[in-house]
C-alpha positions as CSV (number, residue, x, y, z in Angstrom):
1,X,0.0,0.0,0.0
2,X,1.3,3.4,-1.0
3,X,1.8,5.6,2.3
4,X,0.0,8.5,1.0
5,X,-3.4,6.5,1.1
6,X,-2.3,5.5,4.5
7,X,-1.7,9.0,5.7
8,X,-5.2,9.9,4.1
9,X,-6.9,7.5,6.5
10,X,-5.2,8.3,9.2
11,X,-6.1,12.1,8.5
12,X,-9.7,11.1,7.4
13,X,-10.2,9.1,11.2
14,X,-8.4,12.3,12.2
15,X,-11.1,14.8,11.1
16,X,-14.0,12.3,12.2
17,X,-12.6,12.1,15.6
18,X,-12.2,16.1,16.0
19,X,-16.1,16.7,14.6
20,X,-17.4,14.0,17.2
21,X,-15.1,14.9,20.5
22,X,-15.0,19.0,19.5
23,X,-12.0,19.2,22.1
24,X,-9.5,21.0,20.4
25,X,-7.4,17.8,20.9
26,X,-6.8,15.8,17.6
27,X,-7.2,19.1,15.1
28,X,-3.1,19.6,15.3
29,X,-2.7,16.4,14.2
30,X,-4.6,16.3,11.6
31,X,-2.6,19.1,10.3
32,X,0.6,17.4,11.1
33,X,-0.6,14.4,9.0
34,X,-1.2,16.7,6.2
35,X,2.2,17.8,5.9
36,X,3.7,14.2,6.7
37,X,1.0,13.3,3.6
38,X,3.2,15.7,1.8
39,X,6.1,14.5,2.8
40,X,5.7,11.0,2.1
41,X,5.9,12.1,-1.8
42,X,9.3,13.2,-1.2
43,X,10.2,10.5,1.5
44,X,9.9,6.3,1.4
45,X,10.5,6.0,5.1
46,X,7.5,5.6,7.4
47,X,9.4,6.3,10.5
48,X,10.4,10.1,9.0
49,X,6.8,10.4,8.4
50,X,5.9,9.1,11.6
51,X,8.1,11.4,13.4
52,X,7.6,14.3,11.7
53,X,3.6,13.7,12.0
54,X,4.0,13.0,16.4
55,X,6.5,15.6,16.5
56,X,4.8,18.4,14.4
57,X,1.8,17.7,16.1
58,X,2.9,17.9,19.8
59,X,4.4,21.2,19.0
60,X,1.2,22.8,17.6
61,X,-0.7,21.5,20.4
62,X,1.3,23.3,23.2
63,X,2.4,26.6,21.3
64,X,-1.6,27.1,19.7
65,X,-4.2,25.6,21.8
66,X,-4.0,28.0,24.3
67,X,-4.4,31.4,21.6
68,X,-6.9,29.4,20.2
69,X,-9.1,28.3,23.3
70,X,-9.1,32.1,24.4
71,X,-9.7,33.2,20.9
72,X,-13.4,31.1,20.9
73,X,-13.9,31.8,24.6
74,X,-13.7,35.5,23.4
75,X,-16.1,35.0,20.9
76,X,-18.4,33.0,22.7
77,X,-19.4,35.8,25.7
78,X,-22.1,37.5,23.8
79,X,-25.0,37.8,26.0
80,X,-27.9,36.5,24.5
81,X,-31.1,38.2,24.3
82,X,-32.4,36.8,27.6
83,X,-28.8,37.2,29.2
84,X,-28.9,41.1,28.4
85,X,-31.8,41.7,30.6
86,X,-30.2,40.2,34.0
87,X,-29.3,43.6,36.5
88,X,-32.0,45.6,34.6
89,X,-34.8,47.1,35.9
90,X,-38.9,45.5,35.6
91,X,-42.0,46.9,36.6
92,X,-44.3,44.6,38.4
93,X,-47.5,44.6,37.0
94,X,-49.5,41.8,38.9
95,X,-48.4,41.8,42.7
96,X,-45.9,39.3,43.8
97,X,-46.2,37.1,47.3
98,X,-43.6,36.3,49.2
99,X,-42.2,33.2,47.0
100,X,-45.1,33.0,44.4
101,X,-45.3,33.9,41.1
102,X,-46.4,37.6,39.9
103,X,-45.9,39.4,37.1
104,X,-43.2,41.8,35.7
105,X,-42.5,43.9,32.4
106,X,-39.6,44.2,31.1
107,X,-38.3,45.2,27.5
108,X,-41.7,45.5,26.8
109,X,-42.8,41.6,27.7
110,X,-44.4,40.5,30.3
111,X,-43.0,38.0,32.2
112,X,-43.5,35.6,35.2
113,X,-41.9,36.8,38.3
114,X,-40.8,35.2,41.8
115,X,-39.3,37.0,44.8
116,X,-38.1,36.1,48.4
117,X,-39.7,39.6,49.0
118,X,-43.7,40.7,48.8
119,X,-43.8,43.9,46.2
120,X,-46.3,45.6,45.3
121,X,-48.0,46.4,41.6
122,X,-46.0,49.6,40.2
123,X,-42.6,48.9,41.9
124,X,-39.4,48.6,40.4
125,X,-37.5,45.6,40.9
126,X,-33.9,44.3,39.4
127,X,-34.1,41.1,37.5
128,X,-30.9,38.8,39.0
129,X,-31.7,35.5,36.8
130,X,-34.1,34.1,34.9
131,X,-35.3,30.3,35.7
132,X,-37.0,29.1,32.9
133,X,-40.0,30.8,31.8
134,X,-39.3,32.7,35.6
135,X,-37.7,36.0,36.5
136,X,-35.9,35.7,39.8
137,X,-36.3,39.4,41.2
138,X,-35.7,41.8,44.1
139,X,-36.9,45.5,44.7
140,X,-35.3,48.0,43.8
141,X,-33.0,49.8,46.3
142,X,-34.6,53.5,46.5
C-alpha cells in the first residue's frame, strides 16, 4: 500500500474524531498528517513520516491551543437576548407574594416573576436571573 493513502486515512479518522469529540485535541494532528502526507511524496521511510507527524503535532498543540481556546472563549461571551436583561430594571404589574409567582414587564414583555420579598404592583425591581419561563427578582433599592 502506498503511504500517502495511508496517511489519508489516518487524516480522514483524524477529522471524524475532531467533529465527534470538538475538544480541540486531535485538530493539530490532523494538520501534522497533512504535511507528513506531503512528505511522504518526497520521503519512502514511514518512520520520518511518523516522526515528523508525532512531533509536528505535539508542537502545535502546546504553542496554539492556548491562543486558540481564548480566541473562541472571546467569541463566545455575547449575551444572549435573555442574558442582556439580568441587572436591569422591571415593573411589576401583577403583585408578587412572598415566594409565588407575579408578574413583571420588562423590555416591553411581560414575564412571570418570583421574589423572596412581597412587592407591590408599580414597583421597580432588578431582575438577577431568569429560571425558565421565571424571572428571579428583588426591589429596587430607592
Amino acid at each position: 500500500m502506498e503511504l500517502w493513502i495511508l496517511w489519508l486515512i489516518i487524516i480522514f479518522i483524524l477529522i471524524v474524531a475532531e467533529v465527534s469529540t470538538v475538544n480541540l485535541v486531535s485538530i493539530w494532528f490532523i494538520a501534522s498528517g497533512i504535511v507528513s502526507l506531503i512528505l511522504s511524496i518526497f520521503v519512502d521511510n514511514f518512520f520520518i513520516q511518523f516522526a515528523v507527524f508525532v512531533v509536528l503535532g505535539i508542537i502545535l498543540l502546546f504553542t496554539t491551543r492556548s491562543l486558540l481556546e481564548r480566541i473562541i472563549k472571546s467569541n463566545s461571551d455575547t449575551k444572549t437576548n435573555l442574558d442582556r436583561i439580568i441587572g436591569s430594571t422591571a415593573v411589576v404589574t401583577l403583585a408578587i407574594k412572598k415566594n409565588e409567582v407575579g408578574e413583571a414587564k420588562v423590555d416591553g414583555k411581560h414575564w412571570s416573576a418570583i421574589s423572596k420579598e412581597e412587592i407591590e404592583i408599580g414597583e421597580e425591581v432588578i431582575i438577577e436571573k431568569i429560571d425558565g419561563v421565571k424571572l428571579i427578582v428583588r426591589k429596587k433599592e430607592k
